[in-house]
C-alpha positions as CSV (number, residue, x, y, z in Angstrom):
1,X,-20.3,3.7,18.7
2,X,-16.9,3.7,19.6
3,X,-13.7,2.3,17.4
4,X,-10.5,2.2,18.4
5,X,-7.8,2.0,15.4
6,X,-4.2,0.3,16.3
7,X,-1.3,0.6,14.0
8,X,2.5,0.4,14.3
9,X,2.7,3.4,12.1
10,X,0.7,6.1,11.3
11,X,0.4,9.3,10.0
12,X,2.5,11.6,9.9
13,X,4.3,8.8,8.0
14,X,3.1,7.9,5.0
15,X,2.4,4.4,3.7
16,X,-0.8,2.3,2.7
17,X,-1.9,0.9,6.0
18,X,-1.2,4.4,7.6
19,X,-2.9,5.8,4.8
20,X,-6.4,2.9,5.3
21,X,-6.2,4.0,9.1
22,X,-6.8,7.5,8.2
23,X,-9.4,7.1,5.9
24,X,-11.6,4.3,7.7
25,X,-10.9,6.5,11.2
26,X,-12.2,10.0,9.5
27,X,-15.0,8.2,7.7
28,X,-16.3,7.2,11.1
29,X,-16.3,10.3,12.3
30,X,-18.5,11.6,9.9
31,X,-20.5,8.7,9.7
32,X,-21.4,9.8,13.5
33,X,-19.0,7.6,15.4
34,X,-16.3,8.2,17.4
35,X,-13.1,6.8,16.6
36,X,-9.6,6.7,17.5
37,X,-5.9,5.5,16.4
38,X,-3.6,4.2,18.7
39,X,0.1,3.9,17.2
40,X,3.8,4.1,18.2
41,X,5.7,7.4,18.5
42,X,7.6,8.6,15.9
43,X,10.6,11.8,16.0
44,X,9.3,14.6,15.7
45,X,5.7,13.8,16.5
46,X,3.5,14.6,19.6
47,X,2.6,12.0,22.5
48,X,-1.8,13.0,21.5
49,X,-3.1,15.5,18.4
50,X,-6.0,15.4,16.4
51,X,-5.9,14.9,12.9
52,X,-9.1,15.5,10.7
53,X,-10.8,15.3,13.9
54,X,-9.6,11.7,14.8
55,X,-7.6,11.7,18.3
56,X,-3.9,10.3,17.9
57,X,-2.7,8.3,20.9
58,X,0.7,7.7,20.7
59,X,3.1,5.4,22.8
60,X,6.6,4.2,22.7
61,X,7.0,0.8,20.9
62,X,7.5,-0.6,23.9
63,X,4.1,0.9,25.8
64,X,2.5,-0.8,22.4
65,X,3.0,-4.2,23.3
66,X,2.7,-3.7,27.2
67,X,0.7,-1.1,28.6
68,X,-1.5,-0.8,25.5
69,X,-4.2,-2.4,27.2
70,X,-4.5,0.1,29.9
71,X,-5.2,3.1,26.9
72,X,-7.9,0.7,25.1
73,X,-9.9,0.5,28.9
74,X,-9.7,4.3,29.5
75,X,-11.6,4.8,25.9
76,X,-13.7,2.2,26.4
77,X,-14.7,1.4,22.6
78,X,-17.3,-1.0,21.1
79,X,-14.9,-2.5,19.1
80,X,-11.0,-2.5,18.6
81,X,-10.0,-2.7,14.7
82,X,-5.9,-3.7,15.3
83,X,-3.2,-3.2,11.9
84,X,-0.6,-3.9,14.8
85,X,2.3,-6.6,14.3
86,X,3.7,-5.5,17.8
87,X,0.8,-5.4,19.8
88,X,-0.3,-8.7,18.1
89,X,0.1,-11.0,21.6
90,X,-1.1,-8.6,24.2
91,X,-4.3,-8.2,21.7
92,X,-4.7,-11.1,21.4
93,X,-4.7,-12.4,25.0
94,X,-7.1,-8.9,25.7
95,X,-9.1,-10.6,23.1
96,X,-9.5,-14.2,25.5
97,X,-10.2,-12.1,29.0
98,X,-12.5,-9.7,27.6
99,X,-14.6,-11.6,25.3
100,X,-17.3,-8.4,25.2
101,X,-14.8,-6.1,22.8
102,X,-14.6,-7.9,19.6
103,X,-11.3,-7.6,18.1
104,X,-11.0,-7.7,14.6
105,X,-7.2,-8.2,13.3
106,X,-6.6,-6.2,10.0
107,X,-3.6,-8.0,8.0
108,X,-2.9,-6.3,4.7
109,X,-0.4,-8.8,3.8
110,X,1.4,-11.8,4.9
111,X,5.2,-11.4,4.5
112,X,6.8,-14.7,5.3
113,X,9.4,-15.5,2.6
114,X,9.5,-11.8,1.3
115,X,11.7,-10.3,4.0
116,X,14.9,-9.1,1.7
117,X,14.0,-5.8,1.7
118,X,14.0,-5.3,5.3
119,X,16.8,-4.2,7.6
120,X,17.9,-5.4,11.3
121,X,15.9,-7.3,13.6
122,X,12.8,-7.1,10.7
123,X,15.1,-9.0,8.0
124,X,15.7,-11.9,10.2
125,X,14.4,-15.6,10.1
126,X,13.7,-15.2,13.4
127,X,11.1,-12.4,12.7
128,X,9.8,-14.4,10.3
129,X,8.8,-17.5,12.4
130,X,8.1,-14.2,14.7
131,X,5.4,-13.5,11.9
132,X,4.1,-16.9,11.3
133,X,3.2,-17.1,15.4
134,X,1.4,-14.0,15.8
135,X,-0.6,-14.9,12.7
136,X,-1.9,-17.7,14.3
137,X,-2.9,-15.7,17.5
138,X,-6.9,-16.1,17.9
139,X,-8.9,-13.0,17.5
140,X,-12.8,-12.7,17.0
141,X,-12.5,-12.2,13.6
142,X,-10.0,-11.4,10.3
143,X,-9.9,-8.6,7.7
144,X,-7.6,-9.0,4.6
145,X,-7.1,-6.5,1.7
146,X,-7.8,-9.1,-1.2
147,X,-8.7,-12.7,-2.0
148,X,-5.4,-13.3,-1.9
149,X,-4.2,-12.5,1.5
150,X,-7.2,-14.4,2.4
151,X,-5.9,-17.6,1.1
152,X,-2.3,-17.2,2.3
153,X,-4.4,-17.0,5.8
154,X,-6.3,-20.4,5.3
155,X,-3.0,-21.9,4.2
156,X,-1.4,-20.7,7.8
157,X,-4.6,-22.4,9.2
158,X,-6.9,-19.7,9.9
159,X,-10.5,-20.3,9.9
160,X,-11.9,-19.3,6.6
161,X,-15.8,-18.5,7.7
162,X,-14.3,-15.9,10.1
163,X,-11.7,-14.2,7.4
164,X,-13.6,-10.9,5.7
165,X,-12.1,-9.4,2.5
166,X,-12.6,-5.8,2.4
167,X,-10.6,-3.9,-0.2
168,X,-9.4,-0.5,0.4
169,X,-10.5,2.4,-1.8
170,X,-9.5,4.9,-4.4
171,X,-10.0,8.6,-4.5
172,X,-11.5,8.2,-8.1
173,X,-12.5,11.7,-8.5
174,X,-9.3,13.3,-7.4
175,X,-7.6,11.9,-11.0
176,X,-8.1,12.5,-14.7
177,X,-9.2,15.9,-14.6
178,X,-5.6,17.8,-15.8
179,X,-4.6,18.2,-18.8
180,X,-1.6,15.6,-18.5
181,X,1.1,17.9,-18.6
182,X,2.4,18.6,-15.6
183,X,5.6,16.4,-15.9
184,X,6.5,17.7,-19.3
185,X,6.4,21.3,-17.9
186,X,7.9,20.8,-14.6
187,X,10.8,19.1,-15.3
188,X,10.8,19.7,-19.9
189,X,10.3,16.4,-20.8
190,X,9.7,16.5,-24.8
191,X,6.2,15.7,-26.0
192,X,7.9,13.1,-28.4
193,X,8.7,11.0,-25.6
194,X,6.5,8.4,-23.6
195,X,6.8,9.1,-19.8
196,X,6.9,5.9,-17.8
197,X,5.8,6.0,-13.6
198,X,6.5,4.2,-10.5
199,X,5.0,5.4,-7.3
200,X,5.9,3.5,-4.5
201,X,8.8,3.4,-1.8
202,X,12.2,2.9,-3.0
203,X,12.7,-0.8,-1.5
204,X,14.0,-4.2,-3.7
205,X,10.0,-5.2,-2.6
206,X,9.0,-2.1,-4.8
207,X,10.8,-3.4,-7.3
208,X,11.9,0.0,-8.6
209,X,15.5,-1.9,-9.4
210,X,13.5,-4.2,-12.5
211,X,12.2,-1.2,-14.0
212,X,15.4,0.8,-14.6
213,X,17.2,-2.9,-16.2
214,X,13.6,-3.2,-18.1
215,X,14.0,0.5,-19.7
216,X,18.1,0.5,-19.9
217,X,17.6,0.3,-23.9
218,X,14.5,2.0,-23.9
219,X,16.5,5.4,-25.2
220,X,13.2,7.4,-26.2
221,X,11.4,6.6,-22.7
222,X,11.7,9.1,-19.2
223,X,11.3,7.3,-15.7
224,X,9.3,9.0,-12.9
225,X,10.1,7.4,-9.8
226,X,7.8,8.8,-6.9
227,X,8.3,7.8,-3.6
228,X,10.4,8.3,-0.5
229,X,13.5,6.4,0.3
230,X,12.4,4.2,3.6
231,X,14.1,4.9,6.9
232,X,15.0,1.9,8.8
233,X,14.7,3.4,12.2
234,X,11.0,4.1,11.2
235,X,10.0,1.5,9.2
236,X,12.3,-1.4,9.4
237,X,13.0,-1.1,5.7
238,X,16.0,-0.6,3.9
239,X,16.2,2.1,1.4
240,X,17.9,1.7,-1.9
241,X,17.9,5.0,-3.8
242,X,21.6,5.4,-3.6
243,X,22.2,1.7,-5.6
244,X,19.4,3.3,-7.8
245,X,21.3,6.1,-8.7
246,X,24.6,4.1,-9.2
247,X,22.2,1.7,-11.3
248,X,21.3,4.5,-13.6
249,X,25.0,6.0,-13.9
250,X,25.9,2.3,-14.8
251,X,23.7,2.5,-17.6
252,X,24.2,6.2,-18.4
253,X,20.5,7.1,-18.1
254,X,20.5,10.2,-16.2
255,X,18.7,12.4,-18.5
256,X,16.2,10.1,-18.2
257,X,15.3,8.8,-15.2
258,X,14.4,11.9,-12.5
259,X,13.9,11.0,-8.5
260,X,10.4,12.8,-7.8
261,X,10.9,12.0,-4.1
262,X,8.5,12.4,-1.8
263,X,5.6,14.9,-3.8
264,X,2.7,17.3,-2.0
265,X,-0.7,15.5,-1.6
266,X,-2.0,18.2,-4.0
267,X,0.4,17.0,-6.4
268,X,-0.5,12.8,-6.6
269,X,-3.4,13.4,-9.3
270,X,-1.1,15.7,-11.4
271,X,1.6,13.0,-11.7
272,X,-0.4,10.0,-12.3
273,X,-2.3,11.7,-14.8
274,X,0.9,12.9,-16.8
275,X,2.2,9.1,-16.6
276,X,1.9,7.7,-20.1
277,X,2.1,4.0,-18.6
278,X,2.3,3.2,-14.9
279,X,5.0,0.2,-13.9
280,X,4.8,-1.1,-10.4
281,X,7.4,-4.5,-10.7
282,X,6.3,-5.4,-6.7
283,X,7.1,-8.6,-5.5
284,X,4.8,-8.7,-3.4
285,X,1.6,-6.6,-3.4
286,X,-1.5,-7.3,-0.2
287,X,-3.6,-5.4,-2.8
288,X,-1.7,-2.4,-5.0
289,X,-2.9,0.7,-3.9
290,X,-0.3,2.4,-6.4
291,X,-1.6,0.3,-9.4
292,X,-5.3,1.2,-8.4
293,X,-5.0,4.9,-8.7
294,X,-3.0,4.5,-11.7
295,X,-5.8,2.8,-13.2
296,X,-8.2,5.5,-12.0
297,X,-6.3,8.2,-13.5
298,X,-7.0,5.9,-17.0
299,X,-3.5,4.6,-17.3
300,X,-2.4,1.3,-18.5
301,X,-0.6,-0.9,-15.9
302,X,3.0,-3.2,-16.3
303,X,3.2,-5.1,-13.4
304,X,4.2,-9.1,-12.6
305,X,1.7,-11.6,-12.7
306,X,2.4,-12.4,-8.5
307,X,0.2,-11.9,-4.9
308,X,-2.9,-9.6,-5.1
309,X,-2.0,-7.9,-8.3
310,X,-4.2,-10.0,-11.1
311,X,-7.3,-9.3,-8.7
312,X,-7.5,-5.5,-10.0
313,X,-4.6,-5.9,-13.1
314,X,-6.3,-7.8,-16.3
315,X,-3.7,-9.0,-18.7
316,X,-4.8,-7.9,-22.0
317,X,-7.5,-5.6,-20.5
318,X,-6.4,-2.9,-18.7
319,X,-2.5,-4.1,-17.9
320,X,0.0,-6.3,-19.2
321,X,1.8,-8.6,-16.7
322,X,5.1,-10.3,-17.0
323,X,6.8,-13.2,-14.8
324,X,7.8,-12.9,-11.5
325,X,11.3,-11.2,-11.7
326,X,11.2,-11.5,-15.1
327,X,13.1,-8.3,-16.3
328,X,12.9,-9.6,-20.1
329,X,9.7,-10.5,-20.3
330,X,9.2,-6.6,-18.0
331,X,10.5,-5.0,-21.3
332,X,9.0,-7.1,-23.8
333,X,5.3,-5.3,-22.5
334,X,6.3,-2.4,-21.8
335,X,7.7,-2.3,-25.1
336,X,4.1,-3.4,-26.7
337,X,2.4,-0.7,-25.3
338,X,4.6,1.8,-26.5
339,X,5.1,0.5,-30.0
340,X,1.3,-0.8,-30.4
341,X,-0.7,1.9,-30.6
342,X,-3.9,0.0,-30.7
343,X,-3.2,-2.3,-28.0
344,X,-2.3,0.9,-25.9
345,X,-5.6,2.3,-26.3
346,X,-7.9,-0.7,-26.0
347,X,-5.6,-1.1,-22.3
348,X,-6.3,3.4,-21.5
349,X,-9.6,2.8,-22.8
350,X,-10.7,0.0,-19.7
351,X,-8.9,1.1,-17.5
352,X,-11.1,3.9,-15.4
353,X,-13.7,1.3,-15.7
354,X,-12.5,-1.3,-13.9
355,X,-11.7,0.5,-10.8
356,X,-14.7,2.1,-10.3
357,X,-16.0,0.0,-7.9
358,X,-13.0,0.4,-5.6
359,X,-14.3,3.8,-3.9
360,X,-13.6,4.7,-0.3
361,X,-17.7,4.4,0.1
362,X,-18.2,1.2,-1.0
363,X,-15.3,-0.2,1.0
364,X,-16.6,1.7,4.2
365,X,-20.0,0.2,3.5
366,X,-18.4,-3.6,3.6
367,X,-16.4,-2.8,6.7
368,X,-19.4,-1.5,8.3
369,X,-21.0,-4.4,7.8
370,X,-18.1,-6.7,8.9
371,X,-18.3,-4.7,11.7
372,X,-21.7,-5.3,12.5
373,X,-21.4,-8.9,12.3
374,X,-19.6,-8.8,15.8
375,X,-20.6,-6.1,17.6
């Protein structure tokens, strides 16, 4: 069979939908497909490479909502698995005259009313009803990261039956095999002292911003924050690491809080597994990739109680969660876990556990068969 991947963004850029892409493309490669990823050019990147095997077709933005049609005829696929917001309406009309390609639409999460942290043409209202019209578009079928982007699609009025949840996977076995200090060496954190992590992009949807007011008091505490700082010309999104920084001089806490950056693939397992909690304050999560992995690596999670995050974060279980925005309430459990030793524990304990069923097989194996459903 054929596949044909479409994505605003993809790899060499890193993100979780660019990161999905690559893992569901490869996958069918080995699984004896042939598949392929169409996305939009980015500097420094070449117009068609290969990665892991997969062929990279890459257009200007503009060729991905016009003349993307023409590249999807010349491959001549079985079935056309879109992540695209921009080539959304020229899909979707593809999708009406050639009713013999099924077209499954991928959104990983609706973001209507949770535009503040983007920049430009992306942070307007007029994006957003932008958003709410391509939503609607008709397509054969839906694929959504979690129950709850599901819902938020019934809500918008798409048709349930034809809506497929199919949750992304973790690299289980890549974590929990160091010894956990690879922090403490690399940048001589004492042993006395309870390391706190944040991977994610530094955006306000990230929330990186509540966890440094959360952990202001929190004198015996070090803050990882992993993750690069979002280029708008790439992604639309505003970066904030610079009102980070000034947030952490405000509170004099820079022996404390240390800017990891962007880190080496080879070094993801090594960080997660020298986090002593992991706190991911997103406003708005489509399923938590971050929080899953942190959980694989056996850590205890802090995160709000909002979106797709209670579907894989138990309160009381293997995570605490606080209110929405809360920064108190952000404190108050991240403060339980580190004075409660018990509590911390019974939370490590569960954690591995309840992840486990998130692997990159089984959510190949439930694409597969949404897959088959249409073809």
């Amino acid at each position: 069979m054929k596949f044909v991947h479409i994505s605003d963004v993809a790899l060499p850029h890193i993100g979780g939908v660019e990161y999905v892409v690559h893992k569901y493309s490869t996958m069918q490669r080995w699984d004896g497909h042939k598949s392929y990823v169409i996305t939009s050019k980015l500097p420094n990147t070449k117009d068609f490479e290969e990665i892991d095997g997969v062929p990279y077709y890459r257009l200007s933005k503009a060729e991905m909502g016009t003349s993307i049609i023409s590249k999807i005829k010349k491959i001549k696929p079985n079935l056309v698995h879109t992540h695209s917001y921009i080539a959304a309406p020229v899909l979707s009309y593809f999708h009406k005259i050639n009713s013999n390609i099924p077209i499954l639409r991928h959104i990983h999460d609706v973001y209507i009313g949770k535009y503040e942290e983007y920049s430009g043409w992306e942070g307007s209202k007029t994006y957003e009803r932008f958003e709410g019209f391509i939503i609607k578009l008709p397509y054969t079928a839906y694929i959504t990261p979690s129950k709850y982007t599901k819902s938020r699609l019934v809500e918008l009025g798409l048709p349930e039956e034809r809506i497929h949840v199919v949750h992304p996977g973790v690299d289980i076995e890549k974590f929990g095999k160091s010894d956990g200090n690879y922090l403490r060496e690399k940048y001589k954190i004492p042993k006395d002292k309870k390391i706190i992590g944040f991977v994610g992009r530094l955006s306000t949807g990230k929330g990186p911003q509540y966890l440094i007011e959360a952990a202001k008091e929190m004198k015996d505490v070090y803050i990882v924050l992993v993750g690069p700082n979002p280029n708008p010309k790439t992604s639309g999104i505003l970066g904030i690491e610079d009102m980070l920084k000034n947030l952490v001089k405000k509170y004099r806490m820079e022996d404390r809080v240390i800017f990891a950056g962007k880190i080496r693939d080879e070094e993801v397992p090594l960080y997660y597994d020298s986090f002593d909690i992991f706190c991911l304050p997103s406003i708005s999560e489509g399923f938590g990739m971050s929080i899953a992995e942190a959980l694989a690596a056996g850590k205890p999670v802090v995160s709000f109680r909002i979106t797709a995050i209670p579907e894989i974060v138990r309160d009381g279980y293997n995570g605490l969660l606080a209110e929405p925005r809360d920064v108190n309430e952000l404190r108050e459990k991240l403060e339980m876990l580190i004075n409660d030793e018990n509590l911390y524990e019974k939370l490590k304990k569960n954690a591995r556990g309840s992840i486990e069923k998130y692997t990159w097989e089984n959510s190949y194996k439930k694409l597969m068969e949404v897959y088959s459903l249409y073809l």
